[in-house]
Every structure is written in structure tokens, then in C-alpha cells.
C-alpha positions, 0 to 999 in steps of 0.5 A: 057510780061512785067511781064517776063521781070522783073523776068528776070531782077530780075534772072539777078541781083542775078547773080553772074558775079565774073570772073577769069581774070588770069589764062587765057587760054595759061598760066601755074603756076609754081611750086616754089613761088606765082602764081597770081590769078585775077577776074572781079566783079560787085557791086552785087557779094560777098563781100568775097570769097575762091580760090581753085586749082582744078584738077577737082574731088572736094575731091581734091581741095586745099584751096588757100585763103579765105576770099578773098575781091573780091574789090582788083582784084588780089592777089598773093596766096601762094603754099597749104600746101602739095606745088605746083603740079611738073611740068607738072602736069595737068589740074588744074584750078582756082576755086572761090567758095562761101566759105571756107565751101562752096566749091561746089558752083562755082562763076567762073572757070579759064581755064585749066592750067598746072604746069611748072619749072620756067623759068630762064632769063638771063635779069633779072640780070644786063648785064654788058659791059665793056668800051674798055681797052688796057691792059698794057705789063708791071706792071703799073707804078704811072702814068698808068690811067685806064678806069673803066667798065660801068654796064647796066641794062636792066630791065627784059621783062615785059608785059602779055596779060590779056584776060578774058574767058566767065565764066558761068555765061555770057553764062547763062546771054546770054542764058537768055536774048536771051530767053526773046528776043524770048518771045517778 
């Protein structure tokens, strides 16, 4: 029994845990400029890896990056090289794979995803508020004082909810230790 428990454990730690944390499910790229990606890790994943988009027929995958150091968590990745899908296209994921040369082997898969045109925000720019002014009926004079107008900037919205989707490799993990519970 206790046998079983460290092949267990040994399956475990050789386990890749890397999981994709953005994209999330809900969350479209767009089709001009960088899209994040961003990953969960433990001590015992890779030191690197590759990011591929996928629409899920391997012939298809675009490289995103490689050689990615799975200690920074989150990076912006740059359009592939024939430019991002047009808007609506889908599903796509994010995959991350063991390498450039290596790309059928999945460490973790994003949910599926869409492509959209990107949104415009009139609160990106600055909002300006003119001070009240009573404008004179004759062409000023020397003497006429005038009110300068004030300009607000109000800061773009902000905030994105980061919500993890179990990868594969937590429902094997799950799978497995359930298995061992009912061999004890």
C-alpha cells in the first residue's frame, strides 16, 4: 500500500502544473496590437516554453513566442506573422507547449476564444470641462479679464477579473489521488 502511494507521488511531481491564467473563459483578443497571455507554474515545470494560437487542427498552429521563461507569468505576445485572425473568428486557444520543435506536446490549454475589433473608449482620452464664461458683446478691451478653461482627466476603466480554468493536468492530478483514496 505504501508502495502505491510513492509511485503515486512520484507520477504527481513529474507532472506538469503550468496553467493558462489569460486568456479566461469569457475573454476575446483583438485583432490589432498585442494580446496578454498569462500562466500559473510550480517549481517542477519547465524552465521555457512556446506559446502557440491554435484553432484546434495542429497544421494550423501559430508560434507566438518561444523560449518563454515560465518564471515571469505574463507577457504581451505580438500578432504572428500572417497578422491576427479578423474579428469574429473562432474558437481559438492559447496553447503552451514544450517547445518550438515540440508542439504536440500540450503543458496547458486556454479556453476557447474569439477575435473582436478593438474597442474604443471615449475615457481614454482626457475629458475636458469648461469653467463657466460669459462671453463679452463687444470686442474686448485692455481691461477685459478672461476665465481659463480647466481640463480633467479621468483615467481609463481599469480592472479584469483573473479567473483560472482547471487545466488537464488538475483533473489527472485529481483523478489520481481520488484513485489512490479508494486503494487504501
Amino acid at each position: 500500500m505504501l508502495k502505491n502511494l510513492f509511485l503515486v507521488a512520484a507520477f504527481v511531481a513529474s507532472v506538469s502544473a503550468v496553467s493558462v491564467t489569460y486568456p479566461y473563459s469569457g475573454v476575446n483578443y483583438t485583432t490589432d496590437g498585442q494580446n496578454k497571455v498569462s500562466w500559473s507554474s510550480v517549481s517542477t515545470d519547465p524552465k521555457n516554453f512556446t506559446i502557440t494560437l491554435s484553432n484546434g487542427n495542429p497544421s494550423d498552429d501559430q508560434q507566438l513566442d518561444a523560449l518563454v521563461d515560465t518564471g515571469l507569468g505574463t507577457i504581451e505576445v505580438n500578432p504572428p506573422s500572417e497578422g491576427w485572425p479578423a474579428s469574429g473568428a473562432g474558437p481559438y486557444t492559447i496553447n503552451i507547449v514544450a517547445s518550438a520543435e515540440n508542439t504536440n506536446s500540450i503543458l496547458a490549454q486556454s479556453p476557447k476564444f474569439f477575435f473582436q475589433a478593438p474597442k474604443t473608449s471615449s475615457t481614454s482620452a482626457p475629458v475636458q470641462t469648461a469653467a463657466v464664461q460669459t462671453a463679452p458683446t463687444t470686442q474686448p478691451t485692455d481691461d477685459t479679464t478672461s476665465t481659463d478653461n480647466t481640463t480633467t482627466t479621468v483615467p481609463p476603466a481599469s480592472g479584469e477579473s483573473g479567473a483560472s480554468g482547471l487545466g488537464a493536468n488538475t483533473v489527472l492530478l485529481t483523478a489520481l489521488v481520488l484513485l489512490c483514496a479508494g486503494l487504501a
